[in-house]
C-alpha positions as CSV (number, residue, x, y, z in Angstrom):
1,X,103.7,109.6,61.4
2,X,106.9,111.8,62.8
3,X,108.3,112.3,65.9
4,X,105.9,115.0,67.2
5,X,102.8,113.5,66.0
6,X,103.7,110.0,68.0
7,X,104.8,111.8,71.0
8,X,101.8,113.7,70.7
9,X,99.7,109.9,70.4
10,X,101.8,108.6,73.1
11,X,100.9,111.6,75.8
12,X,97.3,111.0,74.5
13,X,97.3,108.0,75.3
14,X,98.8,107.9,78.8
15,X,96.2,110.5,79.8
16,X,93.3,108.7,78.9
17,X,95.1,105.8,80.7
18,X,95.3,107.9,83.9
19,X,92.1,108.6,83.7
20,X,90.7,104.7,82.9
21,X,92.7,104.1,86.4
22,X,91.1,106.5,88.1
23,X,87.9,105.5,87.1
24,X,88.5,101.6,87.9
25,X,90.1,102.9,91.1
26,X,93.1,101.1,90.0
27,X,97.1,102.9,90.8
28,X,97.5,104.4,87.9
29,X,101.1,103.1,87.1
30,X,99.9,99.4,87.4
31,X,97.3,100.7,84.3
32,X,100.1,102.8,82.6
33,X,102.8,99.7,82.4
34,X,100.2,97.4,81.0
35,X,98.8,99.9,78.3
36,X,102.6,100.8,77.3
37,X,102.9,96.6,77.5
38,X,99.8,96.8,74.9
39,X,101.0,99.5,73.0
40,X,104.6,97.2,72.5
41,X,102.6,94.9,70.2
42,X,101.3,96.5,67.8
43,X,102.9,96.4,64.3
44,X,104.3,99.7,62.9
45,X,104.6,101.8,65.8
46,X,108.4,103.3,66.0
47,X,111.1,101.9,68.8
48,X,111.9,104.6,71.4
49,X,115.3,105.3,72.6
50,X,116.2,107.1,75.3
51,X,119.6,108.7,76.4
52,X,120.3,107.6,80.1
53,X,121.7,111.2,80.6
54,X,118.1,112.6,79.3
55,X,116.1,110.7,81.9
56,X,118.7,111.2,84.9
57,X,119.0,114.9,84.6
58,X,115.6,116.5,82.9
59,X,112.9,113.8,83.4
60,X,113.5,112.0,86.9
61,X,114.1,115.0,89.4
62,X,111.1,116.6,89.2
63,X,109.2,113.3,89.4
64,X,111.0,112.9,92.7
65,X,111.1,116.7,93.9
66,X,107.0,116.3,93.7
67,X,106.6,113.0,95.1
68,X,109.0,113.6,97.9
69,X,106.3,116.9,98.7
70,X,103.7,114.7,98.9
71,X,105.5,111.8,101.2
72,X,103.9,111.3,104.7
73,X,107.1,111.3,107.0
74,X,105.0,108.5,109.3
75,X,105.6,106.4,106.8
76,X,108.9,107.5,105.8
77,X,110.2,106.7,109.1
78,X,107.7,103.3,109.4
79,X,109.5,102.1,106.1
80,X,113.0,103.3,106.7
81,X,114.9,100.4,107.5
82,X,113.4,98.5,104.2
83,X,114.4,101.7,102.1
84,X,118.2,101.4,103.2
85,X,118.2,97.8,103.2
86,X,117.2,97.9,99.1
87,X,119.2,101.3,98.4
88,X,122.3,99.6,99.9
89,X,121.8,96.4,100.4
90,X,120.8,95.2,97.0
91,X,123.2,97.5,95.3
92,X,126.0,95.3,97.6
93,X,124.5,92.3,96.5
94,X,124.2,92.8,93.0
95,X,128.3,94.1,92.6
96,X,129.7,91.5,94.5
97,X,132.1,89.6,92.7
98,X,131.0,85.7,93.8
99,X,127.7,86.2,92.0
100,X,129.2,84.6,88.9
101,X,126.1,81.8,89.3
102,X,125.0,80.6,85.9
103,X,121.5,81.0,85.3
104,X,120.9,77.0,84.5
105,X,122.1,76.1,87.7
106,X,119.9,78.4,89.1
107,X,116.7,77.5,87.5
108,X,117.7,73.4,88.1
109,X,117.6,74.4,91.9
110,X,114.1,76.7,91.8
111,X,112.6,73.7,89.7
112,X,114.0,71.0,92.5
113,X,112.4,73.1,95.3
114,X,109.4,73.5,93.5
115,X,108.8,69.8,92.8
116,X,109.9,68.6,96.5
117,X,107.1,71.2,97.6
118,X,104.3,69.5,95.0
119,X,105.5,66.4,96.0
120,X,105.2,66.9,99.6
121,X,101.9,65.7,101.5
122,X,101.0,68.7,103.8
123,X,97.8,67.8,105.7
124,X,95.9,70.4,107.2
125,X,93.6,70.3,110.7
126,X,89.8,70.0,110.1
């Protein structure tokens, strides 16, 4: 199969996927991640690689010039402080330079907290 006739599979294949989601009354991403998460495993099918400068410049812009036409400015402005606190908050947190945590240490503490929550006797009115 070459490049055309696989993209051609893959569009195929992500219509009828919009459309399963439709019918299920599903979001139609949630059904599109776990058909491309299907599609991952099977044998034979070709890797695709993207170039960052691609997606950045030709694919994402109109995606976000049409879905900032259909945004409801109520909820723009309802969600506003959540939008700059992960545009610039979590962009701060991720480059700061005292994140150097390992990721063992990390895990040894969620697995603590997790274990003095079993562990704990929570009793609950009748």
């Amino acid at each position: 199969m070459n490049d055309i006739e696989f993209l051609i599979a893959l569009l195929a294949a992500a219509a009828v996927l919009v459309r399963l989601a439709d019918a299920l009354a599903i979001p139609y991403p949630i059904v599109l991640v776990i058909g491309g998460l299907l599609l991952s495993f099977i044998p034979g099918i070709p890797k695709v690689t993207l170039d960052p400068d691609l997606v950045f410049f030709v694919i994402l812009p109109p995606l976000l010039y049409s879905a900032a036409w259909l945004t409801s400015w109520r909820e723009f402005s309802y969600n506003l402080v959540s939008i700059f606190l992960l545009a610039f908050g979590l962009v701060t947190f991720t480059r700061m330079p005292w994140r150097k945590i390992r990721p063992s240490r990390v895990s040894r503490g969620a697995g603590a907290c997790a274990r003095a929550v079993r562990s704990a006797r929570v009793r609950t009115p009748r």
